[in-house]
C-alpha positions in Angstrom: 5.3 -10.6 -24.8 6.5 -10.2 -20.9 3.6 -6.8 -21.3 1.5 -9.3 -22.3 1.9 -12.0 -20.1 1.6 -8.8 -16.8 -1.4 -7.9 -18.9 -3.1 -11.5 -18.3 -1.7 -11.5 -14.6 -3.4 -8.7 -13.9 -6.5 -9.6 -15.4 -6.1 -12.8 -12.7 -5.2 -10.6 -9.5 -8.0 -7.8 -10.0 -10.6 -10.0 -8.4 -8.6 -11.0 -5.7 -7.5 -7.2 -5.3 -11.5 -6.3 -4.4 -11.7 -9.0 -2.4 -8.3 -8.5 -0.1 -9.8 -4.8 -0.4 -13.1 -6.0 1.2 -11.0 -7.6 4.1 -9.2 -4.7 4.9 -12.0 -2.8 5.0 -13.2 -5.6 7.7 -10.6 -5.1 9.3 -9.7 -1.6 9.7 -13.9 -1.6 10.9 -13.3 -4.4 13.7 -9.5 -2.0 14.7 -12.1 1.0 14.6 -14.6 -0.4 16.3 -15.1 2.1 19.6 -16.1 5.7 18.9 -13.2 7.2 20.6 -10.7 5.3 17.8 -12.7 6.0 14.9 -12.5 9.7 15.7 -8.7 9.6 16.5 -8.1 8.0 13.4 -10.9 9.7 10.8 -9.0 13.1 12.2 -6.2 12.3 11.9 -7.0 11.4 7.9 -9.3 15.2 7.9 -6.2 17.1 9.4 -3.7 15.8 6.6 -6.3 16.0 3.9 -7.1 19.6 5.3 -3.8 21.1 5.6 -2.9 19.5 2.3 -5.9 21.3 0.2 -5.6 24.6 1.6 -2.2 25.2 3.1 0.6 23.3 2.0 1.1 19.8 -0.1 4.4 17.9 1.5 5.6 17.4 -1.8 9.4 17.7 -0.8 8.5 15.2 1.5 6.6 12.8 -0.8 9.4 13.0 -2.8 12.1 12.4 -0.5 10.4 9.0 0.8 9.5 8.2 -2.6 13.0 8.2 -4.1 14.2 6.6 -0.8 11.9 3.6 -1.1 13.3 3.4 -4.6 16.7 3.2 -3.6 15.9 0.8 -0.4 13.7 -1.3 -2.9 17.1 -1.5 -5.4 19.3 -2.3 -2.5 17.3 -4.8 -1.1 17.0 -6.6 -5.1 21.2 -6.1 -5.3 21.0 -3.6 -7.5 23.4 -0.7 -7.5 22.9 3.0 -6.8 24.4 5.4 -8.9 23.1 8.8 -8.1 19.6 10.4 -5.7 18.3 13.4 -6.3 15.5 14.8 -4.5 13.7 17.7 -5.4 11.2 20.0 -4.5 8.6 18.6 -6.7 10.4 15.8 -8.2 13.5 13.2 -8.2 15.5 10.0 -9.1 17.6 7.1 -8.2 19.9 6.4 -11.1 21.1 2.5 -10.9 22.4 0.1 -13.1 19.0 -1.9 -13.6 15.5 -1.9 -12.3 12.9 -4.6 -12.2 8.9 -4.1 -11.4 9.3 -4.5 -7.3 11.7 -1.2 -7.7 9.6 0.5 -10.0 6.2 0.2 -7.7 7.9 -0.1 -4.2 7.4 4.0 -4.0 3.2 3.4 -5.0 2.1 0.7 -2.2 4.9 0.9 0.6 3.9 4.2 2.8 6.8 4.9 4.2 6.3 6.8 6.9 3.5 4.7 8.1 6.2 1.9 7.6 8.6 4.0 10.2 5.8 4.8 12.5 4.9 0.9 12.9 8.3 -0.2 13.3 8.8 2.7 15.7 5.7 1.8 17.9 6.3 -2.3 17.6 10.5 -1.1 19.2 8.5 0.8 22.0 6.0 -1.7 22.8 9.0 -4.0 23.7 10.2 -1.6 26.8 6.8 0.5 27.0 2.8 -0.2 27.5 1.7 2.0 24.6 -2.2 1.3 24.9 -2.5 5.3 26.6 -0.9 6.5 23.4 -2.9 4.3 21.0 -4.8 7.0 20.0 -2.3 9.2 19.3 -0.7 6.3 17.1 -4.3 6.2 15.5 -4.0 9.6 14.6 -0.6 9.4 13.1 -1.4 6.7 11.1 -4.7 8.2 9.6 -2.3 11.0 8.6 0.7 9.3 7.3 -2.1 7.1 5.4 -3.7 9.9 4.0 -0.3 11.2 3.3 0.4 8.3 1.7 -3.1 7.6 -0.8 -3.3 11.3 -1.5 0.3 11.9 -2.6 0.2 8.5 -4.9 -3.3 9.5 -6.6 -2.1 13.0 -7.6 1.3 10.9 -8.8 -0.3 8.6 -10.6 -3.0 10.6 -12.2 -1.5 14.0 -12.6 1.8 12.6 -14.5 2.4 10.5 -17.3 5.1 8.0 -14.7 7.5 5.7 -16.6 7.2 3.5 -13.6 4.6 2.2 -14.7 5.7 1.5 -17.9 8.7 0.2 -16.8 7.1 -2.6 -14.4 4.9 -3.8 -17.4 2.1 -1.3 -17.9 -0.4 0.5 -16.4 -3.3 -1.4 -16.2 -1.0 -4.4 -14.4 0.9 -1.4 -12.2 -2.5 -0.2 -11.2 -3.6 -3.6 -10.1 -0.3 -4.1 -8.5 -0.4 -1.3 -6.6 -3.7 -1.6 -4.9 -3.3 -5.1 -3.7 -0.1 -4.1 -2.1 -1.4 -1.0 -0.2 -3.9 -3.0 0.9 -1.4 -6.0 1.7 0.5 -3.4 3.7 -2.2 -1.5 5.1 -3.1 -5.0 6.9 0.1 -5.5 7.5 0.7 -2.2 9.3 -2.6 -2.8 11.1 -1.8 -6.0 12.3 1.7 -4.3 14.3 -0.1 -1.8 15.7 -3.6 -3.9 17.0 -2.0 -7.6 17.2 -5.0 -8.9 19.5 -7.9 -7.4 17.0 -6.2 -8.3 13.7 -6.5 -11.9 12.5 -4.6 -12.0 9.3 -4.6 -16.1 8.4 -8.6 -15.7 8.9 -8.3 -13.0 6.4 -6.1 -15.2 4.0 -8.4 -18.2 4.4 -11.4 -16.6 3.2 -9.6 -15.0 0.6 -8.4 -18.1 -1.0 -12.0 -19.7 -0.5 -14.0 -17.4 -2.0 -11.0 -17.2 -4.9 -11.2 -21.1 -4.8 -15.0 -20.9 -5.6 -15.4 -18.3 -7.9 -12.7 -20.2 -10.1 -14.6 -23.4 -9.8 -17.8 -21.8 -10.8 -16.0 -20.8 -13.9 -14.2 -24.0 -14.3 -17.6 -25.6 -14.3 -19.2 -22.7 -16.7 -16.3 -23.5 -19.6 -17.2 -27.1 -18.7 -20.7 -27.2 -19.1 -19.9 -25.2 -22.7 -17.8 -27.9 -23.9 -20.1 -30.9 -23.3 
């Protein structure tokens, strides 16, 4: 019944997953808007995406963040750890329950983007960081691409029980892109406060959510009569 219920959720949340996706795609235009930045970031994204292809994959280190945003995801829901493991190509958090936040929290939080953000946003409070930003932009296109590359190939190269274990995959998959792109704005937001207007985002959002349900409010309506 509760897979069933997820199932209907996410049958609600995927057209407002395209649409937060449009935004973010808005946004990360408007943050990208000078040459110079695009450049900094787009090579930042080939580097990674180059190096992981031909040279080496990261995977230890995919797996390390991934089974540490597990256990951080279980600490932060009171749930208690009783073993990590960390491989070279795989790992686990043993603990005494889980719930759907823990099981996703690996597939739409990017960890090291996360670290780099919080990093930069300390800095900026003792520092003028605006000759580095495009260094920042580079890191981030790299940890992002870190980040999308590693969780494709994880989601789509293994059978996860994550995703079985927070309700499915069709709802996990939903789930999981509206959160990247959640945190993707998020991180975006930190790191460009003066070009990133997130409550404009949100407000458009819900409008064009508000009208595309009252066009099919009035639809079933019109049926009824």
């Amino acid at each position: 019944m509760a897979k069933f219920f997820k199932f209907l959720l996410a049958c609600v949340l995927l057209p407002i997953t395209c649409l937060v996706v449009w935004q973010d795609v808005r946004i990360l235009l408007s943050v990208l808007g000078h040459l110079s930045a695009t450049i900094s970031f787009v090579l930042g994204a080939a580097v990674y995406a180059g190096i992981h292809y031909k040279y080496y994959n990261f995977s230890r280190l995919y797996v390390f963040m991934h089974e540490m945003t597990h256990a951080v995801a279980a600490i932060l829901c009171g749930v208690r750890i009783k073993d990590v493991h960390v491989g070279q190509e795989s790992g686990y958090v043993k603990m005494n329950r889980t719930n759907t936040f823990i099981a996703l929290a690996p597939y739409f939080v990017p960890g090291y983007v996360v670290l780099l953000a919080m990093l930069y946003l300390l800095l900026s409070f003792f520092m003028d960081l605006t000759p580095y930003r495009h260094i920042v932009l580079f890191l981030v296109g790299f940890f992002m691409t870190f980040h999308f590359i590693q969780t494709f190939h994880t989601l789509w190269e293994a059978d996860q029980p994550d995703l079985q274990l927070a309700g499915g995959k069709f709802f996990s998959c939903v789930s999981i892109v509206l959160a990247n792109m959640l945190v993707l704005a998020g991180v975006l937001k930190i790191l460009f406060p003066q070009d990133v207007f997130l409550w404009t985002a949100v407000k458009e959002v819900a409008a064009q959510v508000r009208t595309g349900w009252q066009i099919i409010v009035d639809y079933i309506l019109e049926r009824v009569k």
